[in-house]
C-alpha angles and dihedrals in degrees: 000000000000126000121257120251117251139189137191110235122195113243086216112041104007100242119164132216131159104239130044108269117187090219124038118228095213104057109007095238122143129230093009110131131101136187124251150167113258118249102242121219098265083057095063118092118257114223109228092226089252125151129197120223129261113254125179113235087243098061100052115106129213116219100156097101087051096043095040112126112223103215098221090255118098099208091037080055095040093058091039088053091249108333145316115329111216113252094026137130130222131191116194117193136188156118119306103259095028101110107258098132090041082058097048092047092042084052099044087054096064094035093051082047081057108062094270129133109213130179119206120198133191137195096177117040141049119252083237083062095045089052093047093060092037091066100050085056090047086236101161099138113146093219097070113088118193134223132188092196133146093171120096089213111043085054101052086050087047086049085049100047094044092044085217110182084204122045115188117193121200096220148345103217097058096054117096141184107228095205087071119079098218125092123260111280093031109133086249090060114041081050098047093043090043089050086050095054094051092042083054085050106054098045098046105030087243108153103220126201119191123191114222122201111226128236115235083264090067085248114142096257117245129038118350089224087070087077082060094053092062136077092218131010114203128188125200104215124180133109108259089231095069131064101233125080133180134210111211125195108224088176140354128175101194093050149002114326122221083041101147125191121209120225134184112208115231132188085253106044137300122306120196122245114217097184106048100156086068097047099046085049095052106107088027105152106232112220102016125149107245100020116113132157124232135184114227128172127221115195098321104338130082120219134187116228134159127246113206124200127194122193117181131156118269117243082198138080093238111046108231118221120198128178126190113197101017142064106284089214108057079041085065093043099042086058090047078059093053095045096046104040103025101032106242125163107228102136092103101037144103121227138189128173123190127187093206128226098046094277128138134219124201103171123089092231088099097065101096079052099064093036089056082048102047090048107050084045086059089046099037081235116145115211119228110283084227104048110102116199143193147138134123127271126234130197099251088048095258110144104217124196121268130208129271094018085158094068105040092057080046091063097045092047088060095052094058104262112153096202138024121203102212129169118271098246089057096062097072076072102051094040081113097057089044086059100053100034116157128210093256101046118086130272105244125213128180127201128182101208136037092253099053075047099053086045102053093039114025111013092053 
């Protein structure tokens, strides 16, 4: 009999090639290529002949903020942009125990409350096991219909047959096209049976959400191109022995990216947290050497969190950094900056910086933070509990100016903070706040290096 083709498809970017290649020439990743069977002619998709019509740009109207579906949740509704748009699709992506499927659940309840008709399907687990967890989450609305399905097919003619207005799939990795050779969860098959839900989107107005396990890594598992399939690519970040967890926007093509939503895990469900400066800052030492606060913004909403910093002496010819929270990198250089400008010794020390609460920051505006915390741990220094810093660190120690400073001090002020330190170039735009300054808003300073910054927060 003859021997079944077979091709080498890249993990990361889905380029094929018929032998096995160390390096892919697509995307320059390493290591990245896996066998698998070739997709034969009667597998393609056959195009129907159709052609949309022509429209000029003018006479489209946008109806998606008028037709959105607010899923119930604040914080679910605060990272989509205000709900569901019809014809989406959603990929959801996480680590296994988080909580992806008790949010969808939790979701598809008020929706259906609402007048929704929502299917859930699932590829994993037993309808016993969804109403099981149904019932500890007291989800008992008529207008949710169940499915225990693996195959792509027989869930788009189940979409069809229902009319939902909301598809859940359960996920993405255990549905399968029969008509490909390959196994569920191959990257043929998690690309052709995305491409066939969105397909089933955009025809009918179905918003579909698809689940996504997650590699060790935290990357959505399967191709990389399968981010660029979807309208809108959530993770669900949090350690599964808090009780917090957070919902992040990586992309969304209907709204802000980086938007995050804070939720507290109960014992039955998730429940949003609308003020979640307070509550990361809950717990927070007063007066403790290497603890600042610092406002930093994800997507549109500012949001107070504290930077720790811990210097000890090594026991070890090379000093370790480690940083939680932040990029390890730009934590390293950020302490060569230190060392070299400002004239700390920290050649022979340890560090380690934390954001806590299990946030992360990607923007640059925290590093005046970790340097006043560095710092003040070196020193054994606390910073005022009621200082809020930011600003951004150059190389040659300058601190320059960072975006929405408004509404960071804004933020701080309504958290009680009596004073902001602020770079220097970003007080031309809060001149006005400085004017009309209450006495319950914050005094606000700006500095242009990191000494001017150590004097004013830490050597005074």
């Amino acid at each position: 009999m003859p021997k079944n083709k077979t091709v080498f498809i890249c993990s990361e970017c889905a380029y094929e090639t018929p032998k096995w290649i160390g390096r892919c020439p697509s995307c320059k990743a390493y290591n990245t290529f896996a066998e698998h069977a070739a997709e034969t002619k009667q597998a393609r998709r056959q195009t129907d002949g159709r052609m949309h019509a022509v429209t000029a740009l003018t006479d489209i109207t946008d109806t998606a903020a008028e037709q959105r579906m607010p899923t119930g949740i604040g914080e679910f509704d605060r990272v989509l942009n205000g709900g569901f748009v019809p014809g989406s699709v959603t990929l959801l992506g996480g680590e296994p125990g988080i909580g992806k499927s008790t949010l969808l659940l939790q979701t598809a309840e008020h929706l259906g409350n609402s007048g929704k008709t929502v299917l859930y399907v699932s590829g994993e687990e037993s309808a016993s096991q969804i109403k099981q967890r149904a019932a500890r989450l007291a989800v008992a609305s008529g207008n949710i219909f169940f499915m225990a399905e693996t195959d792509v097919s027989a869930v788009i003619r189940a979409v069809s047959d229902v009319g939902c207005h909301i598809a859940i799939i359960d996920s993405v990795q255990t549905m399968q096209d029969e008509n490909l050779p390959s196994g569920p969860g191959s990257v043929t098959q998690v690309r052709e049976c995305t491409g066939r839900l969105s397909r089933l989107a955009k025809d009918t107005g179905t918003s579909v959400v698809v689940v996504g396990h997650v590699t060790k890594d935290g990357a959505i598992a399967g191709p990389k191109i399968l981010e660029h399939m979807v309208d809108t690519v959530l993770y669900f970040e949090g350690d599964g022995n808090m009780i917090h967890r957070i919902v992040r926007s990586e992309k969304n093509r209907f709204g802000p990216a980086n938007e995050i939503g804070v939720f507290e895990m109960r014992e039955n469900g998730l429940f949003g947290i609308p003020n979640a400066s307070e509550y990361l800052l809950t717990g927070r030492p007063k007066n403790a050497a290497g603890s600042v606060v610092t406002p930093s913004v994800t997507g549109t909403r500012p949001i107070l969190t504290e930077v720790q910093a811990l210097i000890c002496r090594t026991n070890f010819g090379v000093p370790r950094r480690s940083a939680t929270g932040l990029d390890y990198n730009r934590v390293v250089m950020l302490m060569a900056v230190l060392e070299k400008k400002a004239g700390l010794g920290l050649s022979d020390c340890d560090g380690y910086v934390n954001i806590a609460g299990g946030i992360k920051i990607t923007e640059p505006s925290a590093d005046a933070a970790v340097v006043c915390a560095v710092a003040g741990s070196l020193y054994n220094r606390a910073v005022d509990p009621y200082t809020a810093v930011f600003g951004e660190v150059g190389l040659t120690g300058e601190i320059r100016a960072v975006a929405l400073a408004e509404q960071r001090t804004a933020e701080a002020a309504k958290l009680g903070f009596t004073q902001c330190v602020v770079p220097q170039a970003n007080l031309k735009q809060l001149e006005q706040i400085k004017k009309h300054t209450r006495g319950d808003s914050p005094r606000i300073y700006g500095v242009s290096n990191i000494n001017e910054l150590l004097e004013l927060t830490v050597k005074t």
